[in-house]
mmCIF file of the N, C-alpha and C atoms, coordinates in Angstrom:
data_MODEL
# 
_entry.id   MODEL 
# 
loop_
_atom_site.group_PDB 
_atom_site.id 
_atom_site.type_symbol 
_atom_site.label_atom_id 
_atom_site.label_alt_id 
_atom_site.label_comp_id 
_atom_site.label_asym_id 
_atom_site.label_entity_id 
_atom_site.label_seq_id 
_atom_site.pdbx_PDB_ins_code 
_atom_site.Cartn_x 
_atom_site.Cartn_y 
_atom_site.Cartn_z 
_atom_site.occupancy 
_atom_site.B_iso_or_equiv 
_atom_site.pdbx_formal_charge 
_atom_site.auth_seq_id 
_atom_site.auth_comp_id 
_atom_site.auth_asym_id 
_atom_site.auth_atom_id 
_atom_site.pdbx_PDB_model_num 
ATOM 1   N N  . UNK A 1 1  ? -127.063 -147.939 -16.181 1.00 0.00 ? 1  UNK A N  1 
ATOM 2   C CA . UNK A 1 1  ? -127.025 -147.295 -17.462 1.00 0.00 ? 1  UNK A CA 1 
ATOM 3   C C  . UNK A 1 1  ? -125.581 -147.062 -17.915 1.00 0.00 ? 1  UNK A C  1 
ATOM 4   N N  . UNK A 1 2  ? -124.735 -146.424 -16.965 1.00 0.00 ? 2  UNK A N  1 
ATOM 5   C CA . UNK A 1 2  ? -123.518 -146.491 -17.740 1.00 0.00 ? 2  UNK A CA 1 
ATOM 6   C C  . UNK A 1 2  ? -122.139 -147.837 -17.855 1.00 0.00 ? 2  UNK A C  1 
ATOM 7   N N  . UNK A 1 3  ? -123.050 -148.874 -17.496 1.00 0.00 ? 3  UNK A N  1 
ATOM 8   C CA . UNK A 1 3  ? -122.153 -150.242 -17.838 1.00 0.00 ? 3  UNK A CA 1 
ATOM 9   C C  . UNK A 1 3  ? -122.905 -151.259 -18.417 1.00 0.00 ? 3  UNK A C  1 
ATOM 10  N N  . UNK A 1 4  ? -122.136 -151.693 -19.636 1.00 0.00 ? 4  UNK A N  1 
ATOM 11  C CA . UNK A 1 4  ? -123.011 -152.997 -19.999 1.00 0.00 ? 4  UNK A CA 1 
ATOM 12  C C  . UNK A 1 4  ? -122.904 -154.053 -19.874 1.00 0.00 ? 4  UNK A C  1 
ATOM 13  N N  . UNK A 1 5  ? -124.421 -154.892 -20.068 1.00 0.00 ? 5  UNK A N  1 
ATOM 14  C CA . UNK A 1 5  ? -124.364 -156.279 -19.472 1.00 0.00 ? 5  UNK A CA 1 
ATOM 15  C C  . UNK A 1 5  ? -123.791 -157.248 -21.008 1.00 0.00 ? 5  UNK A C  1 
ATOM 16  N N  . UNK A 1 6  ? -123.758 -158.031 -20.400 1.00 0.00 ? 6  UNK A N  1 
ATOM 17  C CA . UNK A 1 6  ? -123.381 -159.349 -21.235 1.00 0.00 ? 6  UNK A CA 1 
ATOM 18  C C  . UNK A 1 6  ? -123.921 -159.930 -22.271 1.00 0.00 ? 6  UNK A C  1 
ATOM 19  N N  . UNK A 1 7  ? -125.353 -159.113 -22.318 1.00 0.00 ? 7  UNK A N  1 
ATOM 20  C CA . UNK A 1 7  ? -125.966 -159.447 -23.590 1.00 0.00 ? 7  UNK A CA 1 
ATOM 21  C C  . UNK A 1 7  ? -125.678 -158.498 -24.520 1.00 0.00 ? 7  UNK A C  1 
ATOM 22  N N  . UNK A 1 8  ? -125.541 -157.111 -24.047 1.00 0.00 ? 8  UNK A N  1 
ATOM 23  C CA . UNK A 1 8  ? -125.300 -155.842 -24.776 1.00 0.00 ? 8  UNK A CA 1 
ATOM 24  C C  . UNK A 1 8  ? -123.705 -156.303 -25.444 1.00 0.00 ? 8  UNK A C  1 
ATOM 25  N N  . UNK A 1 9  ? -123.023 -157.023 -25.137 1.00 0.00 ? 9  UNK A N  1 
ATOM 26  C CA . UNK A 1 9  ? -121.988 -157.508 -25.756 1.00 0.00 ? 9  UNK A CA 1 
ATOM 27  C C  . UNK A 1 9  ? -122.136 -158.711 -26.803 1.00 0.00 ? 9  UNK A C  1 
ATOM 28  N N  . UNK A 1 10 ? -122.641 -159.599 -26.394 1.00 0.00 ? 10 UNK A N  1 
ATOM 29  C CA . UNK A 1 10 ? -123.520 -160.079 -27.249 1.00 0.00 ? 10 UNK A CA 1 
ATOM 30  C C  . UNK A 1 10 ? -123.570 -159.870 -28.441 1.00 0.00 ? 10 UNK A C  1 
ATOM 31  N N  . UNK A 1 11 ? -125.059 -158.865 -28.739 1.00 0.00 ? 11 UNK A N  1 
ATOM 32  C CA . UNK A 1 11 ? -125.640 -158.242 -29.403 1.00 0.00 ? 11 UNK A CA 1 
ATOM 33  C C  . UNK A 1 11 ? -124.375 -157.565 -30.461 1.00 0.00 ? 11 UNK A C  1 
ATOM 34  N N  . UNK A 1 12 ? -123.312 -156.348 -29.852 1.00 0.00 ? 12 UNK A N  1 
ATOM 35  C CA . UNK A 1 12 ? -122.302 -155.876 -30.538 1.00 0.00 ? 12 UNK A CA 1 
ATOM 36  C C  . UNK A 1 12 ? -121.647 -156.980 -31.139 1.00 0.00 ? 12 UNK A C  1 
ATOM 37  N N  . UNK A 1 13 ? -121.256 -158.251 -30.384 1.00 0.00 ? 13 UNK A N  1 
ATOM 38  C CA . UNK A 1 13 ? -120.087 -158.990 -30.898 1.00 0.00 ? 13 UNK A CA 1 
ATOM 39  C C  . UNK A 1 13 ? -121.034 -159.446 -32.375 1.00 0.00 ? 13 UNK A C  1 
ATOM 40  N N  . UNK A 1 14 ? -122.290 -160.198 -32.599 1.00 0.00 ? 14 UNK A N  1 
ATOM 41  C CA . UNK A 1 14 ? -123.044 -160.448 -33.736 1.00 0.00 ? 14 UNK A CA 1 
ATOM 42  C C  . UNK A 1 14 ? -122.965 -159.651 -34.718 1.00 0.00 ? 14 UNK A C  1 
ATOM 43  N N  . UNK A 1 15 ? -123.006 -158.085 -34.427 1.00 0.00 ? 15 UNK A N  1 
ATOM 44  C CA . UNK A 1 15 ? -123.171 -157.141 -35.377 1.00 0.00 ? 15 UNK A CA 1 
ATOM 45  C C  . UNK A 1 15 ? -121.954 -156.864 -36.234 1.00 0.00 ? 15 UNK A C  1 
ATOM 46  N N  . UNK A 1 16 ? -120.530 -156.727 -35.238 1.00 0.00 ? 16 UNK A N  1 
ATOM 47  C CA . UNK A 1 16 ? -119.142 -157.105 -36.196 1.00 0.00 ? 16 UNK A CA 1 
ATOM 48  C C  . UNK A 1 16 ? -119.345 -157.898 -36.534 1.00 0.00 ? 16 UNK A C  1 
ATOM 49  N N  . UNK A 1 17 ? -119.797 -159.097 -36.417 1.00 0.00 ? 17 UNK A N  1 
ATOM 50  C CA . UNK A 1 17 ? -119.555 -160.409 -37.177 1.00 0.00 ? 17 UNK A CA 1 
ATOM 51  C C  . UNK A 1 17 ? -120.133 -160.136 -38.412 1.00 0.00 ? 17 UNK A C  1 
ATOM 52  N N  . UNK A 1 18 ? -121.391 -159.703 -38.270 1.00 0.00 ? 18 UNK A N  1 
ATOM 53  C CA . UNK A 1 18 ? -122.188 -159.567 -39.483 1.00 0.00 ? 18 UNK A CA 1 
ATOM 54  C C  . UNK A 1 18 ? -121.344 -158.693 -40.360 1.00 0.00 ? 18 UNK A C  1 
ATOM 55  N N  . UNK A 1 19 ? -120.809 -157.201 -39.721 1.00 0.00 ? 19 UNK A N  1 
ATOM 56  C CA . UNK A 1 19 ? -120.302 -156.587 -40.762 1.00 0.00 ? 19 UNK A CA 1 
ATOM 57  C C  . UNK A 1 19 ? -119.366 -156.829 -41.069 1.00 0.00 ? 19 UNK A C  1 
ATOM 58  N N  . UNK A 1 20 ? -118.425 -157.134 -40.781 1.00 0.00 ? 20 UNK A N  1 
ATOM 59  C CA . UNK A 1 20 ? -116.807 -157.754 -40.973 1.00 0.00 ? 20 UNK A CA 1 
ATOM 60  C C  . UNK A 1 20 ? -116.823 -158.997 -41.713 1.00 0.00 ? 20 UNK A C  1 
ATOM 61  N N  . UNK A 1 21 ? -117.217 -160.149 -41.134 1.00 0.00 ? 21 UNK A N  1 
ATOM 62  C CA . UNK A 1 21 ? -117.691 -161.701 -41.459 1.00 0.00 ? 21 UNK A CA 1 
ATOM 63  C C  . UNK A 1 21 ? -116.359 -162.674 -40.779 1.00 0.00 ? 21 UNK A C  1 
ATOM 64  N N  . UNK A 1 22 ? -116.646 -163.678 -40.672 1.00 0.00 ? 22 UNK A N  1 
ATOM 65  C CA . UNK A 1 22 ? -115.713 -164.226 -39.399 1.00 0.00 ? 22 UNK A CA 1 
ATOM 66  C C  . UNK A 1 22 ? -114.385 -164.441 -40.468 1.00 0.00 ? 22 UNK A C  1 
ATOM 67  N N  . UNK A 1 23 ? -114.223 -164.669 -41.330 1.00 0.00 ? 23 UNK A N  1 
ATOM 68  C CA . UNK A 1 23 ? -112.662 -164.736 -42.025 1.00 0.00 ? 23 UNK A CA 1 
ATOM 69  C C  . UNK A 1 23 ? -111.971 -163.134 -42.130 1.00 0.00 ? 23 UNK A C  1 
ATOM 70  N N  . UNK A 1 24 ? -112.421 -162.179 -42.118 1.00 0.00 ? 24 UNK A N  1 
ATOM 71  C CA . UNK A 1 24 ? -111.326 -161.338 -41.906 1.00 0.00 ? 24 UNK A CA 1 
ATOM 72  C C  . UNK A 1 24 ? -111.204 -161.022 -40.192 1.00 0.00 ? 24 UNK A C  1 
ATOM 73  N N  . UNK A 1 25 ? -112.417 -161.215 -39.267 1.00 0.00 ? 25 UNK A N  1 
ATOM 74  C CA . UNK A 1 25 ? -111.929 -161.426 -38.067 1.00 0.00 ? 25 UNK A CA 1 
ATOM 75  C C  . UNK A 1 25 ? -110.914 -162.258 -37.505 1.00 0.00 ? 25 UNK A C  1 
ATOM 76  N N  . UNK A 1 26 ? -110.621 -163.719 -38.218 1.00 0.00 ? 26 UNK A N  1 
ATOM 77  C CA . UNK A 1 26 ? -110.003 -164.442 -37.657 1.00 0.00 ? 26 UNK A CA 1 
ATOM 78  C C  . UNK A 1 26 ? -108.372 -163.878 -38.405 1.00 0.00 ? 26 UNK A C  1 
ATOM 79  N N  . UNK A 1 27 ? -108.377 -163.210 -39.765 1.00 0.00 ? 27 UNK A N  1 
ATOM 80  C CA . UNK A 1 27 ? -107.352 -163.073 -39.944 1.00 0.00 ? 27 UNK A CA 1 
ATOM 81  C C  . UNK A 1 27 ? -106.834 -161.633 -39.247 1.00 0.00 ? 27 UNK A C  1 
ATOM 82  N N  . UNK A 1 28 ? -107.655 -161.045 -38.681 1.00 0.00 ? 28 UNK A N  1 
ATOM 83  C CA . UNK A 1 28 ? -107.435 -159.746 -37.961 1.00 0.00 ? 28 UNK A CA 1 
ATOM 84  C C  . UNK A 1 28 ? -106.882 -160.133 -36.242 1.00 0.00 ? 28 UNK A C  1 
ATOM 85  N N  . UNK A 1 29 ? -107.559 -161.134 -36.202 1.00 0.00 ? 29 UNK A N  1 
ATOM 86  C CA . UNK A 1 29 ? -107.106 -161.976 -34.842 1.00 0.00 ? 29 UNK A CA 1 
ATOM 87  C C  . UNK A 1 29 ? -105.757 -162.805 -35.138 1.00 0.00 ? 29 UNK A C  1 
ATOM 88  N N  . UNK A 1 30 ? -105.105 -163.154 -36.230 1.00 0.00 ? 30 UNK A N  1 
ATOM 89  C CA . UNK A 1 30 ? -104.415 -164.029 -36.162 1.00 0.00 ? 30 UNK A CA 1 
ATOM 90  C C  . UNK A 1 30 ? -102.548 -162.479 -36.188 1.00 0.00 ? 30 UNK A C  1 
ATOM 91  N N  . UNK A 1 31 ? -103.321 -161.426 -37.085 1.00 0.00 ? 31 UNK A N  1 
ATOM 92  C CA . UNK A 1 31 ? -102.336 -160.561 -36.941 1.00 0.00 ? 31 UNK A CA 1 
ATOM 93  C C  . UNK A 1 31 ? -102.330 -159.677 -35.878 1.00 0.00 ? 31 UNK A C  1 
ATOM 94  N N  . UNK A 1 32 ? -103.076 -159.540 -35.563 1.00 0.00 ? 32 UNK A N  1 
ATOM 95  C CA . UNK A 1 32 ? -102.797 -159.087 -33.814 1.00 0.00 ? 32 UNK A CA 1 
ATOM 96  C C  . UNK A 1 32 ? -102.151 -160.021 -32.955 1.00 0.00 ? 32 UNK A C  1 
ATOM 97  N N  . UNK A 1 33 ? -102.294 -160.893 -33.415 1.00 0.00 ? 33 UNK A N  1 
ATOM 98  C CA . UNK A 1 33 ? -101.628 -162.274 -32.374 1.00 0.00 ? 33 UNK A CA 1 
ATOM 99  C C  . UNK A 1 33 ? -100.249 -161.691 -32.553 1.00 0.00 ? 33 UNK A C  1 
ATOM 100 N N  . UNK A 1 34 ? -100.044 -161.812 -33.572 1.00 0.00 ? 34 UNK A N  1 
ATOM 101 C CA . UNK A 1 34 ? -98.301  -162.026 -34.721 1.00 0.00 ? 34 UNK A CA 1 
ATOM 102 C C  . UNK A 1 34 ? -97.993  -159.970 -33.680 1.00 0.00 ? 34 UNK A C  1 
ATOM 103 N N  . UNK A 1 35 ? -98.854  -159.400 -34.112 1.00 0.00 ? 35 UNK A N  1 
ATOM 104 C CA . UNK A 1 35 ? -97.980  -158.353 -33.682 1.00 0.00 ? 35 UNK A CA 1 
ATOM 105 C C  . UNK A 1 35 ? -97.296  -157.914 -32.119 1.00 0.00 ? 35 UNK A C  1 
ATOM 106 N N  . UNK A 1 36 ? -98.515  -158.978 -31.599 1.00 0.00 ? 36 UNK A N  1 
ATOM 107 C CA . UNK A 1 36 ? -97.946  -158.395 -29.762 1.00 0.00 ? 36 UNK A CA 1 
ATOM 108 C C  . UNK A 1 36 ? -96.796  -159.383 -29.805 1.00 0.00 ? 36 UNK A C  1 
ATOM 109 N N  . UNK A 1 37 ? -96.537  -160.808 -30.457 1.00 0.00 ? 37 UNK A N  1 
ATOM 110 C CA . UNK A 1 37 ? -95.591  -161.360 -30.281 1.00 0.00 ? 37 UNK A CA 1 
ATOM 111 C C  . UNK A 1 37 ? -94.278  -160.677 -30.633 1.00 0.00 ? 37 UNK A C  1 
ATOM 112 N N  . UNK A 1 38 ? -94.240  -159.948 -31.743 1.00 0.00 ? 38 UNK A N  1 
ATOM 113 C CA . UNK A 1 38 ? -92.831  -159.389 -32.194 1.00 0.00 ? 38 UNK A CA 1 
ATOM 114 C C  . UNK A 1 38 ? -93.160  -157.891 -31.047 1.00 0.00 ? 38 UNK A C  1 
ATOM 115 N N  . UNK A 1 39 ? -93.500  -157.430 -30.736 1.00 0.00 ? 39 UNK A N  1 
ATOM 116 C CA . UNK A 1 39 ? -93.878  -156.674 -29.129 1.00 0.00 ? 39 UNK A CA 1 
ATOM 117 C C  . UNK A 1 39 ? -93.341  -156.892 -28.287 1.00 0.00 ? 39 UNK A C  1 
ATOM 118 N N  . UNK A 1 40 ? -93.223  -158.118 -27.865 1.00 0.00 ? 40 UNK A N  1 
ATOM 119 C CA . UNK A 1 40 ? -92.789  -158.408 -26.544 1.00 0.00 ? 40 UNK A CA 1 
ATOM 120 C C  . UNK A 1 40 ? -91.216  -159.481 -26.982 1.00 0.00 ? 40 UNK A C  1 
ATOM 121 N N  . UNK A 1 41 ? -91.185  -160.036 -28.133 1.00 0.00 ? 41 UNK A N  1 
ATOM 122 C CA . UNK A 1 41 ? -89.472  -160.013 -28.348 1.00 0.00 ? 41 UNK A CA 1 
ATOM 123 C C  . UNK A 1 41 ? -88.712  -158.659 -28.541 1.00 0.00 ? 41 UNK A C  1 
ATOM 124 N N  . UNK A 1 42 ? -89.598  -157.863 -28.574 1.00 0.00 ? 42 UNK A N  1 
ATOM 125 C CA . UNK A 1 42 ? -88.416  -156.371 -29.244 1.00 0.00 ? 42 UNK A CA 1 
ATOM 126 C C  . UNK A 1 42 ? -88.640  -156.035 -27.813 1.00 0.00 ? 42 UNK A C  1 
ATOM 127 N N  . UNK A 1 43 ? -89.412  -156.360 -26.497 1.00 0.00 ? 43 UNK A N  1 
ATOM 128 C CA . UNK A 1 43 ? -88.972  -155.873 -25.676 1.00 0.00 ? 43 UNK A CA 1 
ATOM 129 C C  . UNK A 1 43 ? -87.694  -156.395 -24.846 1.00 0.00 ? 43 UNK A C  1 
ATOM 130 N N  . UNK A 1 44 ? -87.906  -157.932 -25.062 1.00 0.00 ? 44 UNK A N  1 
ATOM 131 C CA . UNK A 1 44 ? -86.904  -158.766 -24.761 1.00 0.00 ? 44 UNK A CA 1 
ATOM 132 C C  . UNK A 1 44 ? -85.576  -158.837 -25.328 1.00 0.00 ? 44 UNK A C  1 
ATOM 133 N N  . UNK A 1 45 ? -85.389  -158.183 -26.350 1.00 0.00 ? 45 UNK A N  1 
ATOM 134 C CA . UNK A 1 45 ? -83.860  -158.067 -26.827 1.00 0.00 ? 45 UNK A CA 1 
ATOM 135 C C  . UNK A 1 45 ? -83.619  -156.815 -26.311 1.00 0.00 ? 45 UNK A C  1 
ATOM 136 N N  . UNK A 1 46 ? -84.498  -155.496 -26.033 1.00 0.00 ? 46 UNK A N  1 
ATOM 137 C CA . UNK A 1 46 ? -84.075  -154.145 -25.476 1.00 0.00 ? 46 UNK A CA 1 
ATOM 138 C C  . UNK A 1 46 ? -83.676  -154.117 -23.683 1.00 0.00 ? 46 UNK A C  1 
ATOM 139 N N  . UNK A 1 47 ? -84.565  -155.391 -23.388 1.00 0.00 ? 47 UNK A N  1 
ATOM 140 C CA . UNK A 1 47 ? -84.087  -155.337 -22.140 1.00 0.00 ? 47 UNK A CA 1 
ATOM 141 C C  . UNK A 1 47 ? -82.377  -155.984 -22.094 1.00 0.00 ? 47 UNK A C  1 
ATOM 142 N N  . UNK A 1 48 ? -82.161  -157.000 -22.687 1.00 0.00 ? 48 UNK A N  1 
ATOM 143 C CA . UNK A 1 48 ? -81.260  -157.606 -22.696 1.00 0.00 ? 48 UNK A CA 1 
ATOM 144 C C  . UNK A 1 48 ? -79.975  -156.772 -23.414 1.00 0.00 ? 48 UNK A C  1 
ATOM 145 N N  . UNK A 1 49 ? -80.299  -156.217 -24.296 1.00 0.00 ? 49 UNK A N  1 
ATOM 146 C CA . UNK A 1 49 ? -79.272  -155.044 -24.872 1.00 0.00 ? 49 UNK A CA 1 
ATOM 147 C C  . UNK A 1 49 ? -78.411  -154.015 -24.403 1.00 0.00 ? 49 UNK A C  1 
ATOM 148 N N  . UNK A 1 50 ? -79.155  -153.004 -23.580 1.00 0.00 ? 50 UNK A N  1 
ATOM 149 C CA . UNK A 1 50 ? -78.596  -152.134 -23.122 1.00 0.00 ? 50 UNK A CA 1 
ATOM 150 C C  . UNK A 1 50 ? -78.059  -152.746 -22.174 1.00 0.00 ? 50 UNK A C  1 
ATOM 151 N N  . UNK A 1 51 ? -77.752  -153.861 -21.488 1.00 0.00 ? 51 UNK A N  1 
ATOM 152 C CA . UNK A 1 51 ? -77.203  -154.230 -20.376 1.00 0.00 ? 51 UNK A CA 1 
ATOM 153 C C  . UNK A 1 51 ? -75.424  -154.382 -21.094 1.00 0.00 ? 51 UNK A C  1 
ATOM 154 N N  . UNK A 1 52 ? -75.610  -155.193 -21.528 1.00 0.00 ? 52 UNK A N  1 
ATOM 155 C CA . UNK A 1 52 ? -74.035  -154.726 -22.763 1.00 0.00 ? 52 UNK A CA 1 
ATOM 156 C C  . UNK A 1 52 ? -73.608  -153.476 -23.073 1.00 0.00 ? 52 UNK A C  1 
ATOM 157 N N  . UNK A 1 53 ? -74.714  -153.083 -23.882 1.00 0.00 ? 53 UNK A N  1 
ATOM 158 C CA . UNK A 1 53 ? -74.080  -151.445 -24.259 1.00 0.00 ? 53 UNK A CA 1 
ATOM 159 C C  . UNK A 1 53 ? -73.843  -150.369 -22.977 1.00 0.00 ? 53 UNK A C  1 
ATOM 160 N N  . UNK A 1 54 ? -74.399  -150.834 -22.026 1.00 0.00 ? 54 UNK A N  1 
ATOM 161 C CA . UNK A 1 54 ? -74.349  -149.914 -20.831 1.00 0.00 ? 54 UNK A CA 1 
ATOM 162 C C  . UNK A 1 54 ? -72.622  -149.963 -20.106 1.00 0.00 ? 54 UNK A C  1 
ATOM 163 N N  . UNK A 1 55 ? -72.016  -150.916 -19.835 1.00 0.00 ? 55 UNK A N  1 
ATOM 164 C CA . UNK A 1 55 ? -71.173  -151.975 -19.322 1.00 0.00 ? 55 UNK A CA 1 
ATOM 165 C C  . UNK A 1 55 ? -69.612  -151.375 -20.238 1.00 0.00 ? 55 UNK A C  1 
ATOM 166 N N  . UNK A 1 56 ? -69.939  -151.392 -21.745 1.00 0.00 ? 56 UNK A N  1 
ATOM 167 C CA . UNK A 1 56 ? -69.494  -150.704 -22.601 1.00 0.00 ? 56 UNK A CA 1 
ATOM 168 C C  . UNK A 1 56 ? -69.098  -148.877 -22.514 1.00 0.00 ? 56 UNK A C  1 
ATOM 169 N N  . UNK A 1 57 ? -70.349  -148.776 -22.395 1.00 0.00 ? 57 UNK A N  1 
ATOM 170 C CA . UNK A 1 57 ? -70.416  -147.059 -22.192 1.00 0.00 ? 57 UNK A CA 1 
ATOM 171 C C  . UNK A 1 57 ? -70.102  -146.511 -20.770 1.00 0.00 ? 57 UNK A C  1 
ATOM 172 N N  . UNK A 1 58 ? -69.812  -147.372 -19.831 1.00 0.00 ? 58 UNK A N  1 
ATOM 173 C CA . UNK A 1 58 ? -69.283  -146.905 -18.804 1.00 0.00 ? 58 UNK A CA 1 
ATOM 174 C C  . UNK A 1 58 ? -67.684  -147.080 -18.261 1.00 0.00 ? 58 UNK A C  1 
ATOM 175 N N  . UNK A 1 59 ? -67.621  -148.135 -19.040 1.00 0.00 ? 59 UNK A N  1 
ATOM 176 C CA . UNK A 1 59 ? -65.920  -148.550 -18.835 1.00 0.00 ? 59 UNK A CA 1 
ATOM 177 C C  . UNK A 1 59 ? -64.963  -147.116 -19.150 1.00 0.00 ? 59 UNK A C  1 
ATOM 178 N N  . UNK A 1 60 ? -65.486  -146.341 -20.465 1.00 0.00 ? 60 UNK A N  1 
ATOM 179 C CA . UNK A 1 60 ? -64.540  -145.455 -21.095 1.00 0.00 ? 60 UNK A CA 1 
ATOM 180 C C  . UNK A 1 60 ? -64.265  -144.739 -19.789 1.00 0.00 ? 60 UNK A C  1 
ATOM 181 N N  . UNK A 1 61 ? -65.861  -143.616 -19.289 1.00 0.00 ? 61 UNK A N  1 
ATOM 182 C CA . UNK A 1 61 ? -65.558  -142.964 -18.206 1.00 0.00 ? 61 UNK A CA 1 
ATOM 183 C C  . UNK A 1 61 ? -64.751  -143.446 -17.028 1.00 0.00 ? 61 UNK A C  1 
ATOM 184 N N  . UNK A 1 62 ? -64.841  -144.062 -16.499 1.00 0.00 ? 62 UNK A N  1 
ATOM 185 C CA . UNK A 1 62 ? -64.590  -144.560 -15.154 1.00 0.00 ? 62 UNK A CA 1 
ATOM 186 C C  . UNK A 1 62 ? -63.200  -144.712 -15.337 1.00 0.00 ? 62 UNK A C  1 
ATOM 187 N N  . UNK A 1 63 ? -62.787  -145.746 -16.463 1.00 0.00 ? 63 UNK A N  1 
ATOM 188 C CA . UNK A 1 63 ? -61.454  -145.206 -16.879 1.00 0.00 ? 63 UNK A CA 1 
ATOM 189 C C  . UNK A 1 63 ? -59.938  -144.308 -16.957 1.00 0.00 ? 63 UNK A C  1 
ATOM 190 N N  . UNK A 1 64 ? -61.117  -143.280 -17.257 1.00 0.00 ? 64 UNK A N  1 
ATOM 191 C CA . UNK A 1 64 ? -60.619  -141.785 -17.848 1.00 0.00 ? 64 UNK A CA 1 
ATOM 192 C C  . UNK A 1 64 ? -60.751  -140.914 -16.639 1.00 0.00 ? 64 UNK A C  1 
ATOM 193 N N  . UNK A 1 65 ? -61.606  -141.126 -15.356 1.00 0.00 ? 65 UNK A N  1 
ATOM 194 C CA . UNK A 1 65 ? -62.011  -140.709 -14.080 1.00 0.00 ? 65 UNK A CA 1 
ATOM 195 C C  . UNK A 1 65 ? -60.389  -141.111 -13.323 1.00 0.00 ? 65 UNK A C  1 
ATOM 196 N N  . UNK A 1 66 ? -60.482  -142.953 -13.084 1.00 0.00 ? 66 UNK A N  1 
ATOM 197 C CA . UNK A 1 66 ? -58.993  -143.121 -13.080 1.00 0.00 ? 66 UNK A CA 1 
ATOM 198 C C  . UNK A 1 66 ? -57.543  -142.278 -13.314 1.00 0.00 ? 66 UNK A C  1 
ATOM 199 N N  . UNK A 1 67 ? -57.455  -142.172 -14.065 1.00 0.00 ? 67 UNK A N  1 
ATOM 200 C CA . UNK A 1 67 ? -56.428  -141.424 -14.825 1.00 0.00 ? 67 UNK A CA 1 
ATOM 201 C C  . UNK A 1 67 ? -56.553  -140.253 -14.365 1.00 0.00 ? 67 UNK A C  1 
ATOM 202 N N  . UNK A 1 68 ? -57.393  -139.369 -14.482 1.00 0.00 ? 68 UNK A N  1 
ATOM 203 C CA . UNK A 1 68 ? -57.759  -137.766 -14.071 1.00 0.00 ? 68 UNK A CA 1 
ATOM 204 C C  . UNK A 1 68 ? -57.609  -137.887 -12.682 1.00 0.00 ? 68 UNK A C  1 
ATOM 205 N N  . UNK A 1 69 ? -57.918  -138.763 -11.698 1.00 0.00 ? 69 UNK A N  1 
ATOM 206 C CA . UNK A 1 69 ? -57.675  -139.013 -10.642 1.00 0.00 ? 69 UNK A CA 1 
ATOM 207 C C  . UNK A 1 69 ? -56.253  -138.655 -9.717  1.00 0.00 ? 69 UNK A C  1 
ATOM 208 N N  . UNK A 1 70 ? -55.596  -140.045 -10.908 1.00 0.00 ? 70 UNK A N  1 
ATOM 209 C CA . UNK A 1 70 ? -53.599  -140.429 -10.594 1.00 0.00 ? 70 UNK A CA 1 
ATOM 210 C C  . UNK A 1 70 ? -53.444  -138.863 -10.634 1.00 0.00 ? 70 UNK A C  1 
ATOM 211 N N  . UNK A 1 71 ? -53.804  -138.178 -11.932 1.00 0.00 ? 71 UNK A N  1 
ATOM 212 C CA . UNK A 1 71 ? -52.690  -137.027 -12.345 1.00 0.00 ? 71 UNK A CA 1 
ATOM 213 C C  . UNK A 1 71 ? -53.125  -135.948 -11.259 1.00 0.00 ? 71 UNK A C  1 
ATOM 214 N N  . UNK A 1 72 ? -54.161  -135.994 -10.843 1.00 0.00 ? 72 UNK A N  1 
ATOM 215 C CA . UNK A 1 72 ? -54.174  -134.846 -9.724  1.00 0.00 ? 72 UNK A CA 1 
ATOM 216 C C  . UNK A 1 72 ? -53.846  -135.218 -7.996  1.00 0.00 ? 72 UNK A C  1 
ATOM 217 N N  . UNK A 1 73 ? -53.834  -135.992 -7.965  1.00 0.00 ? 73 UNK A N  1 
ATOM 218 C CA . UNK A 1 73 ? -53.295  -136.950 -6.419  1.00 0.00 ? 73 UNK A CA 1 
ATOM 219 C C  . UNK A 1 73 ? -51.795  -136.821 -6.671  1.00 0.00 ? 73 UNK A C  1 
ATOM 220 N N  . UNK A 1 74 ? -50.852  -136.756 -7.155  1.00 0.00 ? 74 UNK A N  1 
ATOM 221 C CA . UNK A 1 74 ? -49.363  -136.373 -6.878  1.00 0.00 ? 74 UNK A CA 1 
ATOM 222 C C  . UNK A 1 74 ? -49.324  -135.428 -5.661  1.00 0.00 ? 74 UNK A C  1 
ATOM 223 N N  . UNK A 1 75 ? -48.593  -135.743 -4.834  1.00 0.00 ? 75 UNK A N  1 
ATOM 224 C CA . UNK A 1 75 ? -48.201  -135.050 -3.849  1.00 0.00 ? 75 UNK A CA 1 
ATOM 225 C C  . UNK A 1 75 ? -47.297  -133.917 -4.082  1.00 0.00 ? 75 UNK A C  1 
ATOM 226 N N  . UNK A 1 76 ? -47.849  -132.563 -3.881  1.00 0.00 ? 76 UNK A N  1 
ATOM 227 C CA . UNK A 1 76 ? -46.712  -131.103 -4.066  1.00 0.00 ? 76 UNK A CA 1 
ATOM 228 C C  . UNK A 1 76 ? -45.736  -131.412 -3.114  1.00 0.00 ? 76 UNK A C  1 
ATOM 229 N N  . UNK A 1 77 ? -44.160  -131.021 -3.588  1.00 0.00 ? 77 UNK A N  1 
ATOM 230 C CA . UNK A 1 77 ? -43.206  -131.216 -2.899  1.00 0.00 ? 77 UNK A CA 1 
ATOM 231 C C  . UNK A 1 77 ? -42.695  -129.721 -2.590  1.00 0.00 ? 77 UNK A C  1 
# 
């Protein structure tokens, strides 16, 4: 009772058809297509992105760590 079989899908998939009708399904299918694609390029330029901007945003510190470093390492005479 609480899982359905394959006809019970079936049955549902006919009934969207009926109410919807297969041309706005297919154009509902064709923009879902279109949207996971720009999905998974916007994930692919974010992965690829911050690897630059990261590289960028760490140079300043480490830098400036450097420096803060020299000026306190002088030896008291």
């Amino acid at each position: 009772m609480g899982s359905f079989s394959t006809m019970h899908w079936l049955i549902v998939l006919v009934i969207v058809a009926l109410v919807f009708g297969t041309r706005k399904l297919g154009s509902f299918g064709s923009d879902l297509g279109s949207a996971i694609k720009g999905f998974k390029d916007g994930i692919r330029e974010a992965e690829l992105e911050p690897v630059s901007a990261e590289k960028a945003d760490t140079a300043k510190p480490v830098a400036a760590l450097n420096d803060a470093q020299q000026t306190h390492a002088t030896p008291k005479q």
